[in-house]
C-alpha positions as a printed NumPy array, in Angstrom:
array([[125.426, 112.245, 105.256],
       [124.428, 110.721, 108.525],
       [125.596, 113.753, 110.245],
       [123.533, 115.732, 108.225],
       [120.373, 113.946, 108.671],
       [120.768, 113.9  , 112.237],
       [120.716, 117.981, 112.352],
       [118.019, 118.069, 110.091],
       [116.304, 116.065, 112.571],
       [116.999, 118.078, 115.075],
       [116.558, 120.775, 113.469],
       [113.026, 120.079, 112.533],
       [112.427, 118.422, 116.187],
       [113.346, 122.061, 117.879],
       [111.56 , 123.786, 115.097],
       [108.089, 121.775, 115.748],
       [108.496, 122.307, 119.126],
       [107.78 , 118.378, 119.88 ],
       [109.064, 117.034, 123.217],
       [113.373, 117.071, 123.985],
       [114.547, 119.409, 122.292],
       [111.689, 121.847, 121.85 ],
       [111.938, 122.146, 125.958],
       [115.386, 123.81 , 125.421],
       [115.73 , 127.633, 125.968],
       [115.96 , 129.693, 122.722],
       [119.707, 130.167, 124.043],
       [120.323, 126.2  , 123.152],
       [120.197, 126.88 , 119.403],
       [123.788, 126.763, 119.492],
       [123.221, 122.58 , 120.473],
       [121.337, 122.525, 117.595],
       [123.436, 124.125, 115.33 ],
       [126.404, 121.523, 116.396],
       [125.908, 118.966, 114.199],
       [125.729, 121.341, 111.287],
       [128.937, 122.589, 112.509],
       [130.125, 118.885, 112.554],
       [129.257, 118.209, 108.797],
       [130.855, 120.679, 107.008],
       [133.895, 119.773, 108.819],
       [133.541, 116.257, 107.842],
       [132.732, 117.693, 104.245],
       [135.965, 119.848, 104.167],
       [138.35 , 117.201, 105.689],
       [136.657, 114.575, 102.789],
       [137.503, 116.923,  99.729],
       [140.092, 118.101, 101.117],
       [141.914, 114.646, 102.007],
       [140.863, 113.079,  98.933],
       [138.421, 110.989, 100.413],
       [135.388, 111.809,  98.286],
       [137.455, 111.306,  94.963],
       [138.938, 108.01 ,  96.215],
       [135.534, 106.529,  96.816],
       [133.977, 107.787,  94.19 ],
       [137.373, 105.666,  91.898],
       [136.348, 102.89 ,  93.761],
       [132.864, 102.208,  92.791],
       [133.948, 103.328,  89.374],
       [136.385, 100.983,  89.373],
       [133.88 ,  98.087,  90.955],
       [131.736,  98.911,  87.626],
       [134.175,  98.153,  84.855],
       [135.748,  95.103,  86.856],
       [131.844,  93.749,  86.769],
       [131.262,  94.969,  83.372],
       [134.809,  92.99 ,  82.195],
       [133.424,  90.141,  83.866],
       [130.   ,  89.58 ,  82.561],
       [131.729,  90.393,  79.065],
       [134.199,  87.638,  80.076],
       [131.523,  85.308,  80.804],
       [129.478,  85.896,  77.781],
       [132.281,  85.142,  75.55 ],
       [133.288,  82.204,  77.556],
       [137.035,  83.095,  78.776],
       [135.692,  84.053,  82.446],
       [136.293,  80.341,  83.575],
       [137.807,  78.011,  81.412],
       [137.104,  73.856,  81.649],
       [139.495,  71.924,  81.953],
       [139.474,  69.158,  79.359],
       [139.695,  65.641,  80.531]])
């Protein structure tokens, strides 16, 4: 996503014709067009590794270990007391 953002950035800085970029030649699109480039690689190698689906587990997985817990707790068998 950061990738992303950063060539919609510059994107929008070439586009608006603002300072740096917007100084380029119209030939230096291609420098613009990089980091597009970049992030559908990185979106290709993610699916394509298993990346996105293994994060995606783990957050899932984050929500039903806190969900167990606070159910835990509620009932009282989260931590148990010792009796003295």
């Amino acid at each position: 996503m950061y990738l992303l953002g950063i060539a919609l950035a510059v994107m929008g800085w070439k586009w608006n014709t603002v300072g740096g970029p917007a100084d380029w030649s119209t030939d230096d699109w291609i420098i613009v067009l990089i980091p597009f480039g970049l992030t559908i690689a990185w979106w290709a190698w993610a699916d394509a590794s298993g990346y996105t689906k293994r994060k995606a587990m783990e957050v899932e997985d984050a929500k039903v270990k806190a969900r167990q817990d606070a159910n835990r707790e509620a009932i009282g068998t989260l931590k148990k007391n010792k009796r003295r």
